[in-house]
PQR file with spaces between the fields and no chain letter, atoms N, CA, C, O and H, PARSE charges and radii, in Angstrom:
ATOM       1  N    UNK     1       1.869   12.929  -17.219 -0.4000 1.5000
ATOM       2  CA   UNK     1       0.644   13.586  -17.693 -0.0000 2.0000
ATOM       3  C    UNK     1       0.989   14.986  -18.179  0.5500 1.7000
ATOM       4  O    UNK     1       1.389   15.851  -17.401 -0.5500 1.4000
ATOM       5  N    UNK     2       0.796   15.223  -19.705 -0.4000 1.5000
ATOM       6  CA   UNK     2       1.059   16.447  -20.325 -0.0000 2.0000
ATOM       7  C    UNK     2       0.153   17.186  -20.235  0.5500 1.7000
ATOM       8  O    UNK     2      -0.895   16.541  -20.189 -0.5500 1.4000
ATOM       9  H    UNK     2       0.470   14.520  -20.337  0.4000 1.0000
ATOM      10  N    UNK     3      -0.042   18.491  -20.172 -0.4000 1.5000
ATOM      11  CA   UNK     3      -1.412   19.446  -20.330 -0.0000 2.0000
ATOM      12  C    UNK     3      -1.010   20.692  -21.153  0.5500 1.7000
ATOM      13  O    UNK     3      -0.266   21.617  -20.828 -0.5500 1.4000
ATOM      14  H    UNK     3       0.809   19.015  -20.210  0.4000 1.0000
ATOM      15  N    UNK     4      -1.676   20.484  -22.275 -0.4000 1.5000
ATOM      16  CA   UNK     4      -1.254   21.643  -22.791 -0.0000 2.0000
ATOM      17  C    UNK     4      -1.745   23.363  -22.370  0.5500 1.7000
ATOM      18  O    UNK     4      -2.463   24.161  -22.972 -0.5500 1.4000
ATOM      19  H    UNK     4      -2.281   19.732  -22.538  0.4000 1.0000
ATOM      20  N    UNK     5      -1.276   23.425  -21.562 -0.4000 1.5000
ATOM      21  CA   UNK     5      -1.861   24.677  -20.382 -0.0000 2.0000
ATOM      22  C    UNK     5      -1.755   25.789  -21.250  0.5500 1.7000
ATOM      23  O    UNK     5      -0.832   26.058  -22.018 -0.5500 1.4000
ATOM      24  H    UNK     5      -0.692   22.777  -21.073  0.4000 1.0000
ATOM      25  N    UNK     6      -2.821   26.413  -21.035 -0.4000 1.5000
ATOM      26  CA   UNK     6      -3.218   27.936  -21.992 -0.0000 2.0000
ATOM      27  C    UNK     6      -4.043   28.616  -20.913  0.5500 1.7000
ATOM      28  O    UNK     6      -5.117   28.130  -20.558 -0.5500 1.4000
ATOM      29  H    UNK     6      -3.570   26.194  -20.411  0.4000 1.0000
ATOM      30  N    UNK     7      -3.503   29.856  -20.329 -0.4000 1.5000
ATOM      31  CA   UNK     7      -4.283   30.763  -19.190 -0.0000 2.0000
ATOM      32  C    UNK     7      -5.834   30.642  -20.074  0.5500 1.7000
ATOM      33  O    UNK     7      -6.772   30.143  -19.452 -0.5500 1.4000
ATOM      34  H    UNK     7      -2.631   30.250  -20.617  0.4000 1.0000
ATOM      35  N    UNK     8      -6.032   31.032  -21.286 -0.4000 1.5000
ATOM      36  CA   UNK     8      -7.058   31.269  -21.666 -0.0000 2.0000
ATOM      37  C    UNK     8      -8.272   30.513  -22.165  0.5500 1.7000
ATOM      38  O    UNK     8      -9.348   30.901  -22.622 -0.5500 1.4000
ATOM      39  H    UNK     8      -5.270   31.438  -21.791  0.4000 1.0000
ATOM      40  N    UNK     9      -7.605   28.936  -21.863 -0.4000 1.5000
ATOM      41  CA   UNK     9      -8.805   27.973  -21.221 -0.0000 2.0000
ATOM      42  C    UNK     9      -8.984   28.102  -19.850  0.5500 1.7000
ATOM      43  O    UNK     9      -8.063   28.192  -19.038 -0.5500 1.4000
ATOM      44  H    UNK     9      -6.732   28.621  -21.492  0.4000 1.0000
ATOM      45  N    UNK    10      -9.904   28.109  -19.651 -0.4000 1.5000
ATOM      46  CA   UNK    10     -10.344   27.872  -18.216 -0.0000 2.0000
ATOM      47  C    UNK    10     -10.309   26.495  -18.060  0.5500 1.7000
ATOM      48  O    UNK    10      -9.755   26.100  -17.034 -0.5500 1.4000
ATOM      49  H    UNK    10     -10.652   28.036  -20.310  0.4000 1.0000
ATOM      50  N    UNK    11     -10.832   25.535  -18.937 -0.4000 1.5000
ATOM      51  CA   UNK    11     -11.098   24.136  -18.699 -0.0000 2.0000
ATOM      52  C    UNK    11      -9.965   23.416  -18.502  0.5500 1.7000
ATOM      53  O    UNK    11     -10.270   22.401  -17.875 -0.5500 1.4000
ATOM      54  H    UNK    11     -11.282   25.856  -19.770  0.4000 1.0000
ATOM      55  N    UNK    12      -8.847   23.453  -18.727 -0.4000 1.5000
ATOM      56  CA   UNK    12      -7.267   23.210  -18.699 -0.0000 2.0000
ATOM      57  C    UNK    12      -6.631   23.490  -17.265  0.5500 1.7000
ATOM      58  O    UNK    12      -5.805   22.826  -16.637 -0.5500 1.4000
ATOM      59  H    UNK    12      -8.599   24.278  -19.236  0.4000 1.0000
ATOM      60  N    UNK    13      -7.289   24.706  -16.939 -0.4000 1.5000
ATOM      61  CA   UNK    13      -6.893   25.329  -15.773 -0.0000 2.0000
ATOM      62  C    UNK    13      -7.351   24.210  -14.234  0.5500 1.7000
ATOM      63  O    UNK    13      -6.832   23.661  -13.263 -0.5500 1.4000
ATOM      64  H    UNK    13      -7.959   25.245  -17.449  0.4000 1.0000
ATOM      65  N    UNK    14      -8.973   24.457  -15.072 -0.4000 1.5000
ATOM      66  CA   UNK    14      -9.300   23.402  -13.437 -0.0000 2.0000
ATOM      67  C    UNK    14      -9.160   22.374  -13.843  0.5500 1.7000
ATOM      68  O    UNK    14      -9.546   21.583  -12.982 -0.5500 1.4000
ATOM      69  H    UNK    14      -9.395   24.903  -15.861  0.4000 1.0000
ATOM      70  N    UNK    15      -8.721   21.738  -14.926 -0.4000 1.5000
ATOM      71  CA   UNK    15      -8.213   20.244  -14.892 -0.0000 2.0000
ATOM      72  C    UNK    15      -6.861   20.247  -13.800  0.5500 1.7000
ATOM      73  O    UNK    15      -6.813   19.725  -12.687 -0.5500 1.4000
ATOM      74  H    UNK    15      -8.407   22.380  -15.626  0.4000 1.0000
ATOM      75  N    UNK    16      -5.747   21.051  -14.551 -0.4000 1.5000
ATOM      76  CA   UNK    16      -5.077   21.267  -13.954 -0.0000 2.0000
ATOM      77  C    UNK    16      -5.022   21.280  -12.326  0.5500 1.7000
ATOM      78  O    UNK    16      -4.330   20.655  -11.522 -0.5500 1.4000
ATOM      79  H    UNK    16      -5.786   21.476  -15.456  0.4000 1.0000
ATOM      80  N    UNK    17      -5.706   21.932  -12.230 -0.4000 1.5000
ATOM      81  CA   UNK    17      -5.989   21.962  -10.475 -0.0000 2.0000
ATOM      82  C    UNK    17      -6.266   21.010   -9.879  0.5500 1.7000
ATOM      83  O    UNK    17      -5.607   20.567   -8.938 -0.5500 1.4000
ATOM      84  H    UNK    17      -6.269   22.440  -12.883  0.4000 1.0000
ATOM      85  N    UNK    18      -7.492   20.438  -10.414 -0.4000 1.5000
ATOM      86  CA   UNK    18      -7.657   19.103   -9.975 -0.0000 2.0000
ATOM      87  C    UNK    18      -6.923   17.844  -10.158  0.5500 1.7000
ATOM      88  O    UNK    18      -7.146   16.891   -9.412 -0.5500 1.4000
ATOM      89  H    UNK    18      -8.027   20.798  -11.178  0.4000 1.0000
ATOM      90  N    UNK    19      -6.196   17.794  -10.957 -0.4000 1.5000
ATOM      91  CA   UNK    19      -4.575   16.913  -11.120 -0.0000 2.0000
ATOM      92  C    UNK    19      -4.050   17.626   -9.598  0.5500 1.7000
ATOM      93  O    UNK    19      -4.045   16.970   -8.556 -0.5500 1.4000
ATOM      94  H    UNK    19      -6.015   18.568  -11.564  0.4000 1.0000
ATOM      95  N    UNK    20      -3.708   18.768   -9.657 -0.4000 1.5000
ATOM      96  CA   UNK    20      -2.617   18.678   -8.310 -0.0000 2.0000
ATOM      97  C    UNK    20      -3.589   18.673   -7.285  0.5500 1.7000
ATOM      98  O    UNK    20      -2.687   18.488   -6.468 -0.5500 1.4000
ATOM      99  H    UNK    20      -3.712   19.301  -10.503  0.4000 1.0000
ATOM     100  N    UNK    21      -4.498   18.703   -6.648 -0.4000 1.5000
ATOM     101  CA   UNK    21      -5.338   18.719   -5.262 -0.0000 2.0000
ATOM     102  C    UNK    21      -5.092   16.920   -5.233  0.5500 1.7000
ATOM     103  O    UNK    21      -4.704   16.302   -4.242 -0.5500 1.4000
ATOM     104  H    UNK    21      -5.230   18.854   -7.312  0.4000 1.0000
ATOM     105  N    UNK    22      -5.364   16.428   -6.320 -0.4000 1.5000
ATOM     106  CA   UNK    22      -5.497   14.549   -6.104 -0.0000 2.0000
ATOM     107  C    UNK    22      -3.860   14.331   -5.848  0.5500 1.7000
ATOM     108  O    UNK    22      -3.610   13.299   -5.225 -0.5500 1.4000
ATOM     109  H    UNK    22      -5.679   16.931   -7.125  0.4000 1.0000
ATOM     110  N    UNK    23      -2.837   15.049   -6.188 -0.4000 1.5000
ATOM     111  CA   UNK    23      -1.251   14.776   -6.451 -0.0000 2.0000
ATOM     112  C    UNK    23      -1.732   15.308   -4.599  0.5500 1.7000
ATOM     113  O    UNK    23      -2.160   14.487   -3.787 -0.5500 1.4000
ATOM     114  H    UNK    23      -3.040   15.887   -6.694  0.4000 1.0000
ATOM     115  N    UNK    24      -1.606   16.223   -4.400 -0.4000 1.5000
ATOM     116  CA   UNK    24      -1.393   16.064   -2.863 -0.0000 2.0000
ATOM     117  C    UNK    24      -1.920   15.667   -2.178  0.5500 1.7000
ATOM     118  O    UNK    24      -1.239   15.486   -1.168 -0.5500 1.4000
ATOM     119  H    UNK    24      -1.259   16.890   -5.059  0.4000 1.0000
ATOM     120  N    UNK    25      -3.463   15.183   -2.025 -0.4000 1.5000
ATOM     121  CA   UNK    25      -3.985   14.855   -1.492 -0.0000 2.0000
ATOM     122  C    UNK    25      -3.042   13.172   -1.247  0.5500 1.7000
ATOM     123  O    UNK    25      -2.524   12.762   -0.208 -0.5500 1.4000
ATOM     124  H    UNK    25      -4.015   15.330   -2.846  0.4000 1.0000
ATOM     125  N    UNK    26      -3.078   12.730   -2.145 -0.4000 1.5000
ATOM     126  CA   UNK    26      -2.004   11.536   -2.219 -0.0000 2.0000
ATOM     127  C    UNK    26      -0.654   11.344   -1.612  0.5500 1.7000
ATOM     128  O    UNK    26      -0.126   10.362   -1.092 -0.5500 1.4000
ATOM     129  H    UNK    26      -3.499   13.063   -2.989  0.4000 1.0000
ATOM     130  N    UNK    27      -0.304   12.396   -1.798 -0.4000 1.5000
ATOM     131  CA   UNK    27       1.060   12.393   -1.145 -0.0000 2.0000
ATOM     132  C    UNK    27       1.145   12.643    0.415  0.5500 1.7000
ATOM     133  O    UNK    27       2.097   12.296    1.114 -0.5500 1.4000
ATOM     134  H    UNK    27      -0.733   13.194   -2.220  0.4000 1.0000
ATOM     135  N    UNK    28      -0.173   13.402    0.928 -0.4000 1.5000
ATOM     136  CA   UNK    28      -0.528   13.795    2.050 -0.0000 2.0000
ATOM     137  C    UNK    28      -0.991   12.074    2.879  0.5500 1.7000
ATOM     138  O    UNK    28      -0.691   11.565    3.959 -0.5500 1.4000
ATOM     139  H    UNK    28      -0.946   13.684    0.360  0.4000 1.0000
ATOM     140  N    UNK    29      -1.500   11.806    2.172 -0.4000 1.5000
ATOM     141  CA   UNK    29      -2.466   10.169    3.060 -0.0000 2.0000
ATOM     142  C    UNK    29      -0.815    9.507    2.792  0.5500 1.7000
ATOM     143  O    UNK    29      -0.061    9.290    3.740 -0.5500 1.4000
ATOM     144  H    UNK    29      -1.743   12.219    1.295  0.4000 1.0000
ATOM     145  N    UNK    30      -0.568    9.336    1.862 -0.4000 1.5000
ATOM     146  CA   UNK    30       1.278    8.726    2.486 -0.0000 2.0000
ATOM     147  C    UNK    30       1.684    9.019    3.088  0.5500 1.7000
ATOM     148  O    UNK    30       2.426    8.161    3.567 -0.5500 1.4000
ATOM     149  H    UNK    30      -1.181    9.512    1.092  0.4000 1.0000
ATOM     150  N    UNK    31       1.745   10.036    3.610 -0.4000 1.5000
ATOM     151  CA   UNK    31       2.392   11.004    4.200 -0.0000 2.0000
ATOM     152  C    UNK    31       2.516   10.391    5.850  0.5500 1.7000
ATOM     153  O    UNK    31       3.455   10.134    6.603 -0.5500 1.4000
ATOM     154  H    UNK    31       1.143   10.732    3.221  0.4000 1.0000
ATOM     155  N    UNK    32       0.374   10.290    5.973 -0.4000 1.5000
ATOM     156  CA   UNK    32      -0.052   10.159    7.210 -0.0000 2.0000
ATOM     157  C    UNK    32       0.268    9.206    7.227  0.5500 1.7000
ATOM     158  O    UNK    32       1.129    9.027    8.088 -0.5500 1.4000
ATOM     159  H    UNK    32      -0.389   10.499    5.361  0.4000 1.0000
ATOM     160  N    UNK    33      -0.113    7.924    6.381 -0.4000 1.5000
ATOM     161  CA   UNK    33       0.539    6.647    6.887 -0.0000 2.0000
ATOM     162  C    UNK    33       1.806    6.308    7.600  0.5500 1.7000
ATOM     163  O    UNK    33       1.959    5.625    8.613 -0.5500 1.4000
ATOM     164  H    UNK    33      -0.813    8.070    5.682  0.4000 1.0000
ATOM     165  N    UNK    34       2.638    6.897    6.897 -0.4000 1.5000
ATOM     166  CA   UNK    34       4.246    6.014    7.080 -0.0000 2.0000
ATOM     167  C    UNK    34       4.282    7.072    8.411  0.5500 1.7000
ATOM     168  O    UNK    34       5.089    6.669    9.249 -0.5500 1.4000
ATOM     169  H    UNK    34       2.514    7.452    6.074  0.4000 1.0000
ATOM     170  N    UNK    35       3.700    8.140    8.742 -0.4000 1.5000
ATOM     171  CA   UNK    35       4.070    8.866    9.597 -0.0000 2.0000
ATOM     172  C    UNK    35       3.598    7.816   11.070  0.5500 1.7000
ATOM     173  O    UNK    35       4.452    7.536   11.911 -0.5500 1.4000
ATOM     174  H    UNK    35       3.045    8.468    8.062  0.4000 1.0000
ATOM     175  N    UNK    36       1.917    7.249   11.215 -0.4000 1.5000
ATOM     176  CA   UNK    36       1.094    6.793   11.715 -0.0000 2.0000
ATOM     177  C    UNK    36       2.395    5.231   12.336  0.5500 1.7000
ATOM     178  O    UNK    36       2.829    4.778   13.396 -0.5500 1.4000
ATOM     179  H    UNK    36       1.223    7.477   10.532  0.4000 1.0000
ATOM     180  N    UNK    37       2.499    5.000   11.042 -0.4000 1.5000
ATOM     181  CA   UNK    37       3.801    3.406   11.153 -0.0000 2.0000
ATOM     182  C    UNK    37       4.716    3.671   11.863  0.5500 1.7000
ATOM     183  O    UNK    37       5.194    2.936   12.727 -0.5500 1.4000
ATOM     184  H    UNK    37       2.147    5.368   10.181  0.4000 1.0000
ATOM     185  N    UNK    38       5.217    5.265   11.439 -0.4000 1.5000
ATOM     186  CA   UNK    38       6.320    5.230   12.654 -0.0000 2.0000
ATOM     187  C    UNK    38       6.241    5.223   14.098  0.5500 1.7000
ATOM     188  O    UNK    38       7.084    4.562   14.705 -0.5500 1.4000
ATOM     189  H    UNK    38       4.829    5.863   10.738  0.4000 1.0000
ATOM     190  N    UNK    39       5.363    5.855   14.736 -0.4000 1.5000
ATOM     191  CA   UNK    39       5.166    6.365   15.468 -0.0000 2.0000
ATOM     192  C    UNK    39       4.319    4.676   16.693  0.5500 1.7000
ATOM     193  O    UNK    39       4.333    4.441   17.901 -0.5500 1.4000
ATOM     194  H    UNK    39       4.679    6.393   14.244  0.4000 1.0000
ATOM     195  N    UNK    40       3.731    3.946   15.471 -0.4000 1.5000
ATOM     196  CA   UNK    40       3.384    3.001   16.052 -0.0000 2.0000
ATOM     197  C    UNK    40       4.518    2.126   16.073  0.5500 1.7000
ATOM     198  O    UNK    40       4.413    1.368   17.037 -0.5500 1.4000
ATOM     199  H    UNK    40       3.719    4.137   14.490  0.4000 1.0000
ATOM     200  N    UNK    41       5.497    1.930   15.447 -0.4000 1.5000
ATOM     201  CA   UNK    41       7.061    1.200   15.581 -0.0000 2.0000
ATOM     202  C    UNK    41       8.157    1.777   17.049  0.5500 1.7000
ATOM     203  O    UNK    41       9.007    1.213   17.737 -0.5500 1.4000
ATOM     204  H    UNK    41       5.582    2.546   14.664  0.4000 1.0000
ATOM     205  N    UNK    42       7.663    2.946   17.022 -0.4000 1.5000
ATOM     206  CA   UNK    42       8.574    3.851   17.956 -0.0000 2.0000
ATOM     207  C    UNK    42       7.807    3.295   19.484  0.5500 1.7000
ATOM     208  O    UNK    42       8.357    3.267   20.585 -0.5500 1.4000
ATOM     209  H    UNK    42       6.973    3.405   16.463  0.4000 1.0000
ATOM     210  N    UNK    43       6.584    2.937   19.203 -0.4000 1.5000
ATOM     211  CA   UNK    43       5.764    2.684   21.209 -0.0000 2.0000
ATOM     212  C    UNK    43       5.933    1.252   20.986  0.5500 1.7000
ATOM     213  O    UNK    43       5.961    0.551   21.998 -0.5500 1.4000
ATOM     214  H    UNK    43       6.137    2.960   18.309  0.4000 1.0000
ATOM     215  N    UNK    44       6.050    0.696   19.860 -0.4000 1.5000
ATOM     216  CA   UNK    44       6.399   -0.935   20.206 -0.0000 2.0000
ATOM     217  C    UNK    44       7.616   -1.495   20.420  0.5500 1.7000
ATOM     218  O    UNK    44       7.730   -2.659   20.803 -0.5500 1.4000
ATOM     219  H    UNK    44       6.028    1.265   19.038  0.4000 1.0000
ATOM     220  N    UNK    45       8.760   -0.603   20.158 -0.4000 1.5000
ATOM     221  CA   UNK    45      10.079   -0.483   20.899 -0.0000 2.0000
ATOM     222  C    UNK    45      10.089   -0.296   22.217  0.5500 1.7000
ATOM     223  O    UNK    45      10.767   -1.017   22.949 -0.5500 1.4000
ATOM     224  H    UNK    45       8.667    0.343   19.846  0.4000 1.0000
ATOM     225  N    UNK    46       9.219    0.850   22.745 -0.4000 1.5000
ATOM     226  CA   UNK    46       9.386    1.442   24.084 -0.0000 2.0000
ATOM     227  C    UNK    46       8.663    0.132   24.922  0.5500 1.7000
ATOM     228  O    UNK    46       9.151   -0.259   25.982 -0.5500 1.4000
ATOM     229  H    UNK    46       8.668    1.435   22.150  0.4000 1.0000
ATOM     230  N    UNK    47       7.633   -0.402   24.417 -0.4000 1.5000
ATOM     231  CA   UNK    47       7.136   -1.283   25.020 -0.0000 2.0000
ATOM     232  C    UNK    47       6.001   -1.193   26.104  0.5500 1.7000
ATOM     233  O    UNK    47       5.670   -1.933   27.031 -0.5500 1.4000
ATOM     234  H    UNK    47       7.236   -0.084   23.555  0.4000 1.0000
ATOM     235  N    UNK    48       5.450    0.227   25.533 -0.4000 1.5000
ATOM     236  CA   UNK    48       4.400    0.599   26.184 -0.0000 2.0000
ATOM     237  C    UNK    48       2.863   -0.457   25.838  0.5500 1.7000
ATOM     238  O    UNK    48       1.798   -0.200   26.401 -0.5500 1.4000
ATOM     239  H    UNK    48       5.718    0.828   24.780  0.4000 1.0000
């Protein structure tokens, strides 16, 4: 995704922004998942 970014749009700007809040927000809920998987892999080893 290209943006032709110019400080002196504003409208570019909060596009912009809102491209990266959804980019992390995304990367964050992956984040939690595989974190959530591990952690549930790690007590089904222990055998709690």
């Amino acid at each position: 995704m290209i943006l032709n970014f110019s400080p002196a749009n504003p409208l570019n700007f909060f596009s912009l922004m809102h491209y990266l809040c959804h980019q992390m927000l995304r990367n964050y809920i992956q984040y939690l998942i595989g974190l959530s998987f591990m952690v549930f892999v790690a007590i089904d080893h222990k055998g709690i």
